[in-house]
N, C-alpha and C positions, 0 to 999 in steps of 0.2 A: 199564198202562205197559210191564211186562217183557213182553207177548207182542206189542208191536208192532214194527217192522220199521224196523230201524236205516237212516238215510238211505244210501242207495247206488246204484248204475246201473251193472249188468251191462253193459248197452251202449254206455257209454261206458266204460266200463274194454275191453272186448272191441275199441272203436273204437281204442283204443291202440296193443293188440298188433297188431291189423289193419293200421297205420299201421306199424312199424314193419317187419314183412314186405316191406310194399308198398315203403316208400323209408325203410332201416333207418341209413342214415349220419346223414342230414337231420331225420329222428325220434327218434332215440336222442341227437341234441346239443339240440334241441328239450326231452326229456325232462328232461334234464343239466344245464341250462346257469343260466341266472345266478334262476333260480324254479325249482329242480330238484322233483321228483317220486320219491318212495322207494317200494319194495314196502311200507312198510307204510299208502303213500294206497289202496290196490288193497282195498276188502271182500272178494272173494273170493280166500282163498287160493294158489289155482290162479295166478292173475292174475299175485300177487305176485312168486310163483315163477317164474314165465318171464319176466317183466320183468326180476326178476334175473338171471337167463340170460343174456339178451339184449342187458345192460347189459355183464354179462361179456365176452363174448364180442367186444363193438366194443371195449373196453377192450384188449383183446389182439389188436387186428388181426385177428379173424377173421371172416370172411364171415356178416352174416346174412341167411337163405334159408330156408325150407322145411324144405331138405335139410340144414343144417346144424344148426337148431336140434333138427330130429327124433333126431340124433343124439347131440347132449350130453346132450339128456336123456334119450335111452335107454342113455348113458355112465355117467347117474348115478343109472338104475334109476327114475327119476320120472317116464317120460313117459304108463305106464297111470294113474298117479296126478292126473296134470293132465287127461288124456283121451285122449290117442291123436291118433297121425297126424289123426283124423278131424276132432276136436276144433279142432286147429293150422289147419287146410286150411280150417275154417268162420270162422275167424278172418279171411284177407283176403278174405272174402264178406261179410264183413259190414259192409266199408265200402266206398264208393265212388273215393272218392281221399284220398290222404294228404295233402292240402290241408285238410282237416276235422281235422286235430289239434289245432290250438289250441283249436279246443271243449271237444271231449273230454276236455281237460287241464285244461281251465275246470271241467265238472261233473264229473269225479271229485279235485280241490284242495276243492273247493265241499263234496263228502260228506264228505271226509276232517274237513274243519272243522266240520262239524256234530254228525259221530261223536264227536269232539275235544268239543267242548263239554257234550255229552251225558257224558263221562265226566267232565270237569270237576263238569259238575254232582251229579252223583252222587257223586262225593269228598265236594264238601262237604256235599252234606246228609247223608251216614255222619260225617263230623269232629262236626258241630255236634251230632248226636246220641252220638253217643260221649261228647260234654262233655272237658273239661280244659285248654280252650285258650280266649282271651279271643276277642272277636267282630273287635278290628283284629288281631290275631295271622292268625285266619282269611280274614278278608277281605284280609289281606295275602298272604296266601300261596296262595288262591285265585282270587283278580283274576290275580295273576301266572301262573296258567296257563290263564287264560283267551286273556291278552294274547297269550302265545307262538302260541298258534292260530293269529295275521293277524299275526304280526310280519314287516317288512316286508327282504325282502334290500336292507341298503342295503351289501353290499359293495365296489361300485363307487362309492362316495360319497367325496372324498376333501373335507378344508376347503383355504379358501384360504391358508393358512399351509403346509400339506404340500403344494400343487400350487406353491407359490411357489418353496418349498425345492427341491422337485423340479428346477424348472427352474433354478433358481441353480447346484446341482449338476453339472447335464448339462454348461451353458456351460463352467462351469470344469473340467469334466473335459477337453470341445474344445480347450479354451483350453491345457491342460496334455499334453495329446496322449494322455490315459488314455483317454476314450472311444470305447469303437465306430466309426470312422472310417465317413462315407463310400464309396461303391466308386467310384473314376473310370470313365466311359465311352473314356476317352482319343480322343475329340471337344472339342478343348478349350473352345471357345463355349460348348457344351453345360455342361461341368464346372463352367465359372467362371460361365454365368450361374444354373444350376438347382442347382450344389454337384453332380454326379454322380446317383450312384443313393443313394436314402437307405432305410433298412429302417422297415418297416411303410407304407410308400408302392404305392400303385399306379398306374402306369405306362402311357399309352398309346397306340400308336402307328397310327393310321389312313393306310389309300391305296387306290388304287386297282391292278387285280390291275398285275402285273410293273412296277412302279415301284422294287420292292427292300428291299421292308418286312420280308421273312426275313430277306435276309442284313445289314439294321441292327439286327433282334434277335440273330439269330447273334453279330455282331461285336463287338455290348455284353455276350453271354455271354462270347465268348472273353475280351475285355479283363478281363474279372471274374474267371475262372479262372485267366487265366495271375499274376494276382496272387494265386495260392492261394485264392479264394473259389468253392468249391463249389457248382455251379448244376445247375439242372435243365429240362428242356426235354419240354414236349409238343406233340407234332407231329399234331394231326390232320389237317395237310392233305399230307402227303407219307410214305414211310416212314424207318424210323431211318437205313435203311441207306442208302436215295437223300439224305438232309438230308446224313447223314456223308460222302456219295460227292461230293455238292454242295462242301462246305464244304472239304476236304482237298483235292478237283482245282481248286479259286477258290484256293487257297493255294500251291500248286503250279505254277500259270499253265499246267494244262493241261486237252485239252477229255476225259471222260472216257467220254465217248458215241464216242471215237475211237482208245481203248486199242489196236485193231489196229495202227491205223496210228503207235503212239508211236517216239519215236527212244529212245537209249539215254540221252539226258540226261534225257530226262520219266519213262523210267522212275524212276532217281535221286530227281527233284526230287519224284515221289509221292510216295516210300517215304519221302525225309526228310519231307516233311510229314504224313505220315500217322505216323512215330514222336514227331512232333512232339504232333498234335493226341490221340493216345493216351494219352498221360500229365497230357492236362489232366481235372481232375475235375467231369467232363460224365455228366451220365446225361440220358437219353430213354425217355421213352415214348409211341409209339408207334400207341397206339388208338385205332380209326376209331369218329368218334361216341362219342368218350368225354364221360360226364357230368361236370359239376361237381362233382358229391357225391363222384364218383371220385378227381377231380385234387384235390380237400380230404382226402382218407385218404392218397393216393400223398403229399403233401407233407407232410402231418404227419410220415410216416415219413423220407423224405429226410434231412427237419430233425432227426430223432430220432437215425437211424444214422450218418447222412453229412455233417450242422452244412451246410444249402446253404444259401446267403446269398440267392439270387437264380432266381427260376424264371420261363422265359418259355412264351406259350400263343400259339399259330400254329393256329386263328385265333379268336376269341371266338363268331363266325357259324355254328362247326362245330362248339361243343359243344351237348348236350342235358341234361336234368335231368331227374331224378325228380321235380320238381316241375310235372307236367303244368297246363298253361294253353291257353283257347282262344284265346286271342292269343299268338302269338311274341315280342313287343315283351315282354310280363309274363312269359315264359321268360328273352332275352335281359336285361330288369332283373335278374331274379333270378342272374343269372351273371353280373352285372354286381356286384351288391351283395356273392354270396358270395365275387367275386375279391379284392375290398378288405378282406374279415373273413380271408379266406388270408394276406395281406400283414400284417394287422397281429396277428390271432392267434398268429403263427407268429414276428412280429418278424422279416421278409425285406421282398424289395421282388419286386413281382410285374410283368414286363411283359409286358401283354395285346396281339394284334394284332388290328386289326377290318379292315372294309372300308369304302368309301367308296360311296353310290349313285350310278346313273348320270348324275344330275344335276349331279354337282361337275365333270363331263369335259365336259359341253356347251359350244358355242361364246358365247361372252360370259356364261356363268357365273361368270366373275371364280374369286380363287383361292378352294378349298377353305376350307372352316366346318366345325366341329366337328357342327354339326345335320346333316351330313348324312351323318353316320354311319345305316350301314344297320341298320336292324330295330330301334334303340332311341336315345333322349336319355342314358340312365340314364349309358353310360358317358362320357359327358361328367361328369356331377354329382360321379359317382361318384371319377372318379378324380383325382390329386395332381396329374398335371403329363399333359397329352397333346397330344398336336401331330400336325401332319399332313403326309404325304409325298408329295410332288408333284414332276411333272417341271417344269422351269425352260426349257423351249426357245422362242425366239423361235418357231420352227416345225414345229407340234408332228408332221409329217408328216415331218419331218429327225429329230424327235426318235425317233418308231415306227424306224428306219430303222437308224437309230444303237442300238438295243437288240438288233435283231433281225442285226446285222453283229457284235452281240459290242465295238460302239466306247464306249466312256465316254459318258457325259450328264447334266445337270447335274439338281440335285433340292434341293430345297429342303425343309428339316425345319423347319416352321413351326409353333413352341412355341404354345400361341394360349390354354395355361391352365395355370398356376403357382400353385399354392396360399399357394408364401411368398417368388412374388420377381414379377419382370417375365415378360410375355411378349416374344416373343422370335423370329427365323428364326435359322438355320444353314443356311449355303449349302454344297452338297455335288455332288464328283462321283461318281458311281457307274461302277464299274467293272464290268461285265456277267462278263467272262471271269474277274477274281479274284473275284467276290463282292462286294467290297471298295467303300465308302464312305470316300473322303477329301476332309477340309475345303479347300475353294478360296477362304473369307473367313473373316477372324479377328473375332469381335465385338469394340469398342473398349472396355474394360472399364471406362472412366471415362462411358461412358453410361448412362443406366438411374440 
């Protein structure tokens, strides 16, 4: 019995680390999270130790790579002792894609429990040879660490009496005006039929390109900010400075692509706008082809340093993930599902922008449907309240005309999925030269 070979699997422990290398944000919360995994499931020691590492280092915001973990541990003198660069470097060889983790996690939980039981056992049969303890003394007290082995996280488990309370609580906090308020869009339709933006909600607004879907994200950040609620903004379809340059000359009422030719009152009317939009607390970033994994670390911290209520993503189409798929549609779900765990993990409200396919614009395709969002269903499913943004013109060749002349046109923000009220339109004009969306019908608040 003692010479034989405690249950374990090198290559599924290796498959881990491997994993974690390859896509170390998405794998290390994987590791973490509500069925956690400790250096002491890892048989070999080595394992253990860089797990830990590794675990550290996401813990603290710090990048894990190659090059960075080579360096803690040659920080802390351990890294001949684990194996060497060479060792590290054989690790993401030795897995294919970081999609294979759940396995992994499966048969080295699987050795851990076995290992676990195997000393269990061996307790007892030293206790009951020992003698001095009765046989339910024993078996009491060694069933009990059998049990722990497969004891089951029911931390997320709440009864119906504490979800009840829960909710009793909230009301009357709303009700007494203690609670966490709402953020207004200051659209009022919008406000009074959907209540605003609400946190851990996710948010989403589909169209087709230049109908004005940034600057109605824009304008629900502004409204969010200028009421002190710190928001955040990732821009992968333009840059910081073009979105900022965008946003301040629409507020401004001047065109910024024509600075040569300004008078001296647009100078003025910049500068105040731009002292204006400076001191709202806005952060951007900026990163072309940023992944999800990324905009989940970037906003954990936001929420950590900076309390931001509200963060919006321009465009959902534009990001990528470490979670490589041979389908796009199984990428775009998965950026779909992690947008909604950002919103509610984080307790903010996230609003996503997508695109519409060509097919919502053809002639007698009637108005836009949420299925025809491009490259996935998910973020229909997925999200709390999403609607769609279309132009409203009897002719839609007046309407091309009127965008491209810098004239107002009409658009229509068509609610089409509310998780806790009506759907719903919002009639809108859209202001080309300010940026600027303003309501031209008031919903009748006594319908619905």
């Amino acid at each position: 019995m003692n010479d034989r070979l405690l249950p374990q699997s090198q290559e599924a422990e290796q498959g881990i680390l491997g994993c974690i290398l390859l896509a170390p944000v998405e794998s290390i919360e994987a590791c973490t999270g509500k069925t956690p995994i400790s250096e002491d499931a890892f048989y070999d020691r080595r394992h253990g130790a860089l797990f830990e590492h590794m675990v550290a280092m996401h813990a603290s915001m710090v990048p894990v790579d190659l090059i960075t973990v080579r360096e803690r541990l040659r920080n802390a003198n351990v890294l001949e002792s684990i194996g060497g660069l060479a060792y590290l470097s054989s690790l993401m060889d030795a897995v294919p894609s970081a999609a294979n983790l759940p396995y992994y996690l499966e048969i080295v939980r699987e050795k851990h429990v076995l290992r676990g039981l195997l000393k269990a056992a061996t307790n007892a049969s030293d206790a009951v040879f020992a003698g001095g303890k009765k046989a339910d003394e024993l078996v009491s007290e060694h069933l009990g660490q059998v049990e722990l082995l497969t004891k089951a996280d029911i931390s997320g488990t709440s009864t119906a009496k504490e979800i009840t309370r829960s909710v009793i609580d909230s009301l009357r906090a709303t009700m007494d005006g203690t609670a966490p308020p709402s953020i207004k869009t200051k659209i009022d339709s919008f406000d009074n039929k959907a209540g605003g933006l609400w946190r851990g909600d996710l948010v989403v607004f589909a169209a087709r390109p230049s109908v004005g879907k940034t600057a109605l994200m824009i304008q629900l950040i502004q409204a969010a900010a200028q009421e002190g609620h710190p928001c955040g903004v990732f821009s992968a379809e333009m840059s910081a400075k073009s979105l900022v340059e965008r946003v301040i000359g629409g507020s401004a009422g001047v065109n910024t692509r024509e600075v040569a030719h300004w008078r001296e009152g647009e100078y003025k009317a910049f500068a105040k706008a731009s002292s204006v939009f400076a001191n709202f607390p806005i952060f951007i970033d900026d990163t072309s082809r940023i992944t999800i994994e990324k905009i989940r670390a970037i906003t954990r911290e936001w929420v950590k340093k900076h309390g931001v209520k509200v963060i919006g993503v321009d465009y959902v189409q534009l990001l990528t993930t470490d979670k490589k798929a041979d389908i796009r549609e199984q990428e775009v779900a998965h950026i779909s599902s992690t947008l909604k765990q950002i919103a509610r993990e984080n307790n903010i409200t996230v609003i996503a922008l997508a695109q519409l396919n060509r097919e919502s614009e053809k002639k007698g395709a009637g108005k836009p449907k949420l299925a025809q969002m491009r490259e996935s269903g998910a973020l229909e499913q997925d999200a709390d309240v999403a609607g769609l943004l279309y132009r409203d013109d009897a002719d839609e060749e007046a309407g091309e005309a009127a965008r491209y002349t810098g004239q107002p046109f009409k658009v229509v923000l068509d609610i089409q999925k509310n998780r806790y009220g009506a759907v719903f339109p919002v009639q809108l004009m859209f202001h080309p030269k300010s940026q600027k969306m303003s309501e031209v019908c008031k919903v009748d608040l006594r319908e619905s």
